[in-house]
PADREN-861287 format. One line per field, with one value per residue: residue number from 1; chain; x, y, z of N, C-alpha, C, CB in turn. Coordinates in steps of 0.2 Angstrom, whole numbers, padded with zeros to 4 digits. Glycine has a CB too. Layout:
num NUM | ...
cadena A | ...
n.xx X | ...
n.yy Y | ...
n.zz Z | ...
ca.xx X | ...
ca.yy Y | ...
ca.zz Z | ...
c.xx X | ...
c.yy Y | ...
c.zz Z | ...
cb.xx X | ...
cb.yy Y | ...
cb.zz Z | ...
This chain:
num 1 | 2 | 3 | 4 | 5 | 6 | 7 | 8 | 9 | 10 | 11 | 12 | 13 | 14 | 15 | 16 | 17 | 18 | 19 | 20 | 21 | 22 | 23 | 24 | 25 | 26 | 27 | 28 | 29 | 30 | 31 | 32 | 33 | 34 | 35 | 36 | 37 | 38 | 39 | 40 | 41 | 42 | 43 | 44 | 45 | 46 | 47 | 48 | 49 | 50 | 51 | 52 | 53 | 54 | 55 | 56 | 57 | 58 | 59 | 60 | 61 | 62 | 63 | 64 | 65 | 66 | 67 | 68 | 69 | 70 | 71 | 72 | 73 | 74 | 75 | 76 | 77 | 78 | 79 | 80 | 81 | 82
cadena A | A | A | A | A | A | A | A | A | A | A | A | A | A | A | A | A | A | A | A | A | A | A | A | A | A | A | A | A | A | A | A | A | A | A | A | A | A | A | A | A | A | A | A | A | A | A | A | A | A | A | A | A | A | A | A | A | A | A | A | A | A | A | A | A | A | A | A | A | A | A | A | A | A | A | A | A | A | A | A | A | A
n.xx -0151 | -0155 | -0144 | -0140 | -0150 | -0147 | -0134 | -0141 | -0150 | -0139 | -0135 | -0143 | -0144 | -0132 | -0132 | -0143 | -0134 | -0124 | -0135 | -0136 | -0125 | -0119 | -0103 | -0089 | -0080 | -0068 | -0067 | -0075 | -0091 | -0094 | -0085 | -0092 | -0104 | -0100 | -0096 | -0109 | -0114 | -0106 | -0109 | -0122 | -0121 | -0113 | -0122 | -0130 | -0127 | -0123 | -0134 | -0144 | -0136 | -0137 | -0149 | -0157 | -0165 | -0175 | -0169 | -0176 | -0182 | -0191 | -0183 | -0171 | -0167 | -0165 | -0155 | -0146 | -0142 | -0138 | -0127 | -0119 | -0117 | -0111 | -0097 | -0096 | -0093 | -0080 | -0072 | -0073 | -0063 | -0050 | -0046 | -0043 | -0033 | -0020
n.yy 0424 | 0435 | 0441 | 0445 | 0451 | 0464 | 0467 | 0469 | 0482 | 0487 | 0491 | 0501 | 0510 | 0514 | 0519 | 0529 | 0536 | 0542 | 0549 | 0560 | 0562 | 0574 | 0575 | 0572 | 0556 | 0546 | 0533 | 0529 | 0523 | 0507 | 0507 | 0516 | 0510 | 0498 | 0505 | 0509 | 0496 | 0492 | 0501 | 0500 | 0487 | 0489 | 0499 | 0491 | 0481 | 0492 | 0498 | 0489 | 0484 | 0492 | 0494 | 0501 | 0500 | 0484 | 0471 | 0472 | 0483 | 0500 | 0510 | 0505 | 0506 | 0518 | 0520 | 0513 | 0522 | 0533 | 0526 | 0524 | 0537 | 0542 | 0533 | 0537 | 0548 | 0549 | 0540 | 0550 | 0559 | 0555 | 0550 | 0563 | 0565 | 0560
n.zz 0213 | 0215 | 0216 | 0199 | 0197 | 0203 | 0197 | 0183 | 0188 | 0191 | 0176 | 0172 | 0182 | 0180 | 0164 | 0168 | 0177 | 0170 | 0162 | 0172 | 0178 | 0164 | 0153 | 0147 | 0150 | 0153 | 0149 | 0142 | 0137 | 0140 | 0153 | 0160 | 0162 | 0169 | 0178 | 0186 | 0189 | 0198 | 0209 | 0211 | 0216 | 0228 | 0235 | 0237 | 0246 | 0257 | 0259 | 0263 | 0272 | 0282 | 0286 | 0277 | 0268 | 0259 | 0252 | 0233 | 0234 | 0230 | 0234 | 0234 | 0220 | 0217 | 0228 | 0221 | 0210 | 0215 | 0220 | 0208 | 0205 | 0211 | 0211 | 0198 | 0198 | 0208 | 0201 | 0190 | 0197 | 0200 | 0187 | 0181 | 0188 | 0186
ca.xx -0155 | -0155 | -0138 | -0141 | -0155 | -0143 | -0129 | -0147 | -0149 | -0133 | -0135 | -0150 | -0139 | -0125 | -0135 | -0145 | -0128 | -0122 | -0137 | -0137 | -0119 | -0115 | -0098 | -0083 | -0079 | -0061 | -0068 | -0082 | -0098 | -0093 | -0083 | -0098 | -0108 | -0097 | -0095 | -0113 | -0114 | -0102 | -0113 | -0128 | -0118 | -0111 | -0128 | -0136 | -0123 | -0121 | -0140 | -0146 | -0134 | -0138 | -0155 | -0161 | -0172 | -0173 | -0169 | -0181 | -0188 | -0190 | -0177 | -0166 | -0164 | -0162 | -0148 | -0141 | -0141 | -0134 | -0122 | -0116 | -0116 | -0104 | -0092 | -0095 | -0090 | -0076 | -0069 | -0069 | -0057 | -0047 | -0043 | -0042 | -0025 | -0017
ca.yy 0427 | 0444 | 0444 | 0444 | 0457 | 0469 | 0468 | 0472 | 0488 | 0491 | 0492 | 0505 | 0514 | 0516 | 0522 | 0535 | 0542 | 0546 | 0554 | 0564 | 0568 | 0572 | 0576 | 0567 | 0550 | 0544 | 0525 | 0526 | 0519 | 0502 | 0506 | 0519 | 0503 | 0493 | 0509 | 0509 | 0490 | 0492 | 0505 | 0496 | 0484 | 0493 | 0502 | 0486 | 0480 | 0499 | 0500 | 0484 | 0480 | 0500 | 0493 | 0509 | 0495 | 0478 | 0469 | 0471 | 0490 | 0506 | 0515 | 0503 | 0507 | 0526 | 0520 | 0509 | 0526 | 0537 | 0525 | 0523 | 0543 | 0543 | 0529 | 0539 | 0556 | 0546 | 0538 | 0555 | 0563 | 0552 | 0549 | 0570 | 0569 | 0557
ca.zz 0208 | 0216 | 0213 | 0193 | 0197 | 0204 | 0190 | 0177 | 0190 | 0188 | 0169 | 0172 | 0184 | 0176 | 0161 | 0171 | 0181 | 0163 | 0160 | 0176 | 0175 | 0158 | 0150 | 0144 | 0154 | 0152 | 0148 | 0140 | 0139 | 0146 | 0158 | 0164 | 0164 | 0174 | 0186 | 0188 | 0191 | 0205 | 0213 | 0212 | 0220 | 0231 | 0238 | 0238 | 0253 | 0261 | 0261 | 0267 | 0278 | 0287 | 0285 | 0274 | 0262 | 0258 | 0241 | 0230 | 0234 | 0224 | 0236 | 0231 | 0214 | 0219 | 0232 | 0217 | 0203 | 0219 | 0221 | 0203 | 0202 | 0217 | 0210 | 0193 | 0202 | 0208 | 0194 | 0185 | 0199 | 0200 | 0182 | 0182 | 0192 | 0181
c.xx -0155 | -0149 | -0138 | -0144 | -0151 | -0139 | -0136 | -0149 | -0145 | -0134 | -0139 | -0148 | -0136 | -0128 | -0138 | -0140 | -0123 | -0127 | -0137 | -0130 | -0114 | -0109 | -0092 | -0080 | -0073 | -0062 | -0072 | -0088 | -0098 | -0089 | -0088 | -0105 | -0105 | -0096 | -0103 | -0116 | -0110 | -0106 | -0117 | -0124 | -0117 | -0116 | -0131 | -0133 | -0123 | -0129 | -0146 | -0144 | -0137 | -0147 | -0161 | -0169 | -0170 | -0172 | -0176 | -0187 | -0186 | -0183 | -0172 | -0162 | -0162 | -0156 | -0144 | -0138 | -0137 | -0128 | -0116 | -0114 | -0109 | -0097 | -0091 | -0090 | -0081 | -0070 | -0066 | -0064 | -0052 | -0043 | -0041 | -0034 | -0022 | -0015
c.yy 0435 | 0447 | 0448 | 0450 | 0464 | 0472 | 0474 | 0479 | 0490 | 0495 | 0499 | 0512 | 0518 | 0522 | 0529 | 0541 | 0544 | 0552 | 0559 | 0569 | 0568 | 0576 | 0569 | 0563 | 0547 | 0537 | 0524 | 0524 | 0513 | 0504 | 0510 | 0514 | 0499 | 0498 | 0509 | 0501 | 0491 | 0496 | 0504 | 0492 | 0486 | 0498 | 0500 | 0483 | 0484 | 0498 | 0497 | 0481 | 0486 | 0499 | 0500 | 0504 | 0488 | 0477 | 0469 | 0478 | 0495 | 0507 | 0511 | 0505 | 0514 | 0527 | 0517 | 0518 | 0532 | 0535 | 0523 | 0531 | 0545 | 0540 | 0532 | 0545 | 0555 | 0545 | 0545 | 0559 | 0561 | 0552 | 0556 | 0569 | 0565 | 0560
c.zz 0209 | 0215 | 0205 | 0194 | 0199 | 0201 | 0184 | 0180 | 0190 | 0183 | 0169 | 0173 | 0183 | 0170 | 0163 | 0174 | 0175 | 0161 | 0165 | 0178 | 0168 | 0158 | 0150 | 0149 | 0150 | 0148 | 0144 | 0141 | 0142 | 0152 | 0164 | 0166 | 0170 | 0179 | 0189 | 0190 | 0197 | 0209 | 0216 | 0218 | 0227 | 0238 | 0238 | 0248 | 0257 | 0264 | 0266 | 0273 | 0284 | 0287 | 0283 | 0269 | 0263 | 0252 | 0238 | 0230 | 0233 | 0229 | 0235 | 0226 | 0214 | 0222 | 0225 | 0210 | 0210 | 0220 | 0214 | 0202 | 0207 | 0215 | 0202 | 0193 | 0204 | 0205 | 0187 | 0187 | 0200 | 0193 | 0177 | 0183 | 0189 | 0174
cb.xx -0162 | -0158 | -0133 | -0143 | -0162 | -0140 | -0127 | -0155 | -0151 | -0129 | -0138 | -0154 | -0138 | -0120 | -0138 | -0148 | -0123 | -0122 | -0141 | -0140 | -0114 | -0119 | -0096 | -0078 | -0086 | -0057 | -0071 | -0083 | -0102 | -0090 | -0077 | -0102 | -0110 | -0090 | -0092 | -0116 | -0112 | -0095 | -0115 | -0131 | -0112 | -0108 | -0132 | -0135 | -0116 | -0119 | -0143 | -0146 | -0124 | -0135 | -0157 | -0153 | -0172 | -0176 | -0166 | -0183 | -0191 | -0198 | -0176 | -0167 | -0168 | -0166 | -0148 | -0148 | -0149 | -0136 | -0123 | -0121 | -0124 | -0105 | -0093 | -0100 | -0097 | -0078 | -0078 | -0073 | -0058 | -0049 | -0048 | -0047 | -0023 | -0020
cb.yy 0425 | 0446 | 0438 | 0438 | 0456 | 0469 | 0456 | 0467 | 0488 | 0488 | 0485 | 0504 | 0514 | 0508 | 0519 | 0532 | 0538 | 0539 | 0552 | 0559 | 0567 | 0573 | 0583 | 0571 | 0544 | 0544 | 0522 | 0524 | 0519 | 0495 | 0508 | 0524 | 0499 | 0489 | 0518 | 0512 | 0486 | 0496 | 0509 | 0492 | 0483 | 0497 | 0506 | 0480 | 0480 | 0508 | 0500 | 0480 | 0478 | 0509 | 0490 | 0515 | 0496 | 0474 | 0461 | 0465 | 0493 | 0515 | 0518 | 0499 | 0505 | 0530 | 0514 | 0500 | 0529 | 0540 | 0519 | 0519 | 0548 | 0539 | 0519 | 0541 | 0560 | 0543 | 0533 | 0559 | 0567 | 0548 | 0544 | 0573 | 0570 | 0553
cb.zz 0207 | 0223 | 0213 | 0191 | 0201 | 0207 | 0186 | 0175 | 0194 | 0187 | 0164 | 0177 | 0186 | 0172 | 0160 | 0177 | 0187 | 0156 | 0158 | 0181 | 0179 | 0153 | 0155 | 0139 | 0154 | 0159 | 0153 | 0139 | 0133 | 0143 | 0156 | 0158 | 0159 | 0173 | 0185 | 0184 | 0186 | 0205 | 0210 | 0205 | 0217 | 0226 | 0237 | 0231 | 0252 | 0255 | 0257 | 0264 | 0277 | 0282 | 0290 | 0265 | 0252 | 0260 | 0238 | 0233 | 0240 | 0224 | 0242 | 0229 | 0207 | 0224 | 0240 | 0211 | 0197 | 0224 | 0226 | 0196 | 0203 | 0225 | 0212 | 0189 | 0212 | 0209 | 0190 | 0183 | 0204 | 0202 | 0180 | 0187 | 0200 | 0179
């Protein structure tokens, strides 16, 4: 289950890191969501395993929207040099 709940923090994240970095995303809006699903993802593994939190606490979802903003920030320089 807390898998599932990570994916819906994803969705949040993703959201948020659109709103936090705006301008034109090569993908779009799903693909901004699925980068922010990955993030979450991503900061859930990074954070817990570094024992920054556990599952299920606020700085979670702060590690989940800094990690969607990183794999957004990412995603957009990358797809720059192409």
């Amino acid at each position: 289950m807390s898998f599932i709940w990570t994916i819906v923090i994803g969705l949040v994240a993703g959201a948020l890191a659109k709103l936090i970095m705006p301008g034109k995303d090569p993908g779009g809006v799903i693909i901004t969501i699925l980068l922010g699903i990955g993030g979450a993802l991503l900061a859930t593994v990074v954070g817990t395993r570094a024992g920054f939190y556990s599952a299920g606490e606020t700085s979670g979802f702060i590690g989940a929207v800094v990690g969607a903003i990183v794999i957004l920030g990412l995603y957009r320089l990358f797809k720059k040099k192409r």
